[in-house]
C-alpha positions in Angstrom: -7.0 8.7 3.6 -7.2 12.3 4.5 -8.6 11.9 8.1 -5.9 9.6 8.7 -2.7 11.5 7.7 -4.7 14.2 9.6 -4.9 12.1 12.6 -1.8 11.0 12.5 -0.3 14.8 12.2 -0.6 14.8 16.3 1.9 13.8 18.4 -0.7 13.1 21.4 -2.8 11.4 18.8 -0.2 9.3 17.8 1.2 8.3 21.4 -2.3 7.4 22.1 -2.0 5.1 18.8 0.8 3.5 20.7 -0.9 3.4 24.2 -3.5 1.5 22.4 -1.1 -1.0 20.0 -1.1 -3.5 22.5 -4.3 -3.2 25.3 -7.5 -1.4 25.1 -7.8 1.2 27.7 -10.1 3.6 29.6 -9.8 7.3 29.0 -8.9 7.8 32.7 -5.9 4.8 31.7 -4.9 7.1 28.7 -4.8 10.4 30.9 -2.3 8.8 33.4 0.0 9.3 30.2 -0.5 12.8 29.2 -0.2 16.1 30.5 -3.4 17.3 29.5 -7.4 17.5 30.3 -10.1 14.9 29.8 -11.7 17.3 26.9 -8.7 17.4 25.4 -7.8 14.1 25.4 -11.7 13.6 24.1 -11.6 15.5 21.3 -8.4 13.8 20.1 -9.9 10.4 20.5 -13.2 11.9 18.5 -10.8 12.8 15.4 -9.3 9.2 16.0 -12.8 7.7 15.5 -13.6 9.8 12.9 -10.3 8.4 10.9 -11.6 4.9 11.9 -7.9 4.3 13.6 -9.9 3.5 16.6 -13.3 2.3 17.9 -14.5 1.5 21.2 -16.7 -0.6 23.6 -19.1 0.7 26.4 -18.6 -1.4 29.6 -21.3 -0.1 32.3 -20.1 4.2 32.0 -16.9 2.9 30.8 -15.9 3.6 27.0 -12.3 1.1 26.5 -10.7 2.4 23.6 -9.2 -0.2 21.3 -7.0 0.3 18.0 -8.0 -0.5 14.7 -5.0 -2.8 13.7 -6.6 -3.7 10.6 -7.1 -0.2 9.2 -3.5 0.8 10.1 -2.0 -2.2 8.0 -4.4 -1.2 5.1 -3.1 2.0 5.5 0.8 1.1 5.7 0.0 -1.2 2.8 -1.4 2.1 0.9 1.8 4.2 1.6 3.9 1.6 -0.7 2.3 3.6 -3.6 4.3 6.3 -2.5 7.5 4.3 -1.8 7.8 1.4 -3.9 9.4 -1.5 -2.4 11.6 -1.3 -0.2 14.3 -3.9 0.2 17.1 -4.5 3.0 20.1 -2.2 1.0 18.1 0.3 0.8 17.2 0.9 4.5 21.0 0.0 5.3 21.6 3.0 2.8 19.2 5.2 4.6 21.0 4.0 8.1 24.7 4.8 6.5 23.6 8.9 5.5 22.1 9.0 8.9 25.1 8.3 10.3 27.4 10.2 8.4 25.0 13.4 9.4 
């Protein structure tokens, strides 16, 4: 669980997360959405791997990133420890202090 809270403590890794939630894609697909280098962009996928939160395919020279959806649900699931359940009044709670703020 560590490698994925540390994952998920990038905002690049997590916008790739989201680039991913609902096609596979190239790494040259994911650069079109970033404002950084191939390396970098490598070594974020390589800790995203390392968590598991992704995998990937080799197509020819191609490597098509895809999400592991199953993992991230496991995961969510995990976090309930943490929360408890959570029912509709209280999120309409959380919505009313934000509001007020």
């Amino acid at each position: 669980m560590d490698k994925i809270f540390k994952a998920l403590a990038d905002k690049n890794r997590r916008k790739i997360l989201t680039l991913l939630r609902d096609e596979e894609k190239t790494v040259s697909q994911l650069l079109k959405d970033f404002e950084i280098g191939q390396a970098t962009l490598s070594n974020h996928l390589s800790i995203l791997r390392k968590a598991k939160l992704v995998d990937f395919k080799i197509n020819g020279k191609l490597r098509i990133y895809r999400l592991n959806k199953d993992l991230l649900v496991a995961f969510a699931e995990n976090l309930r420890k943490f929360v408890g359940k959570m029912d509709e009044s209280f999120v309409e709670e959380i919505e009313i202090r934000t509001r007020r703020v």
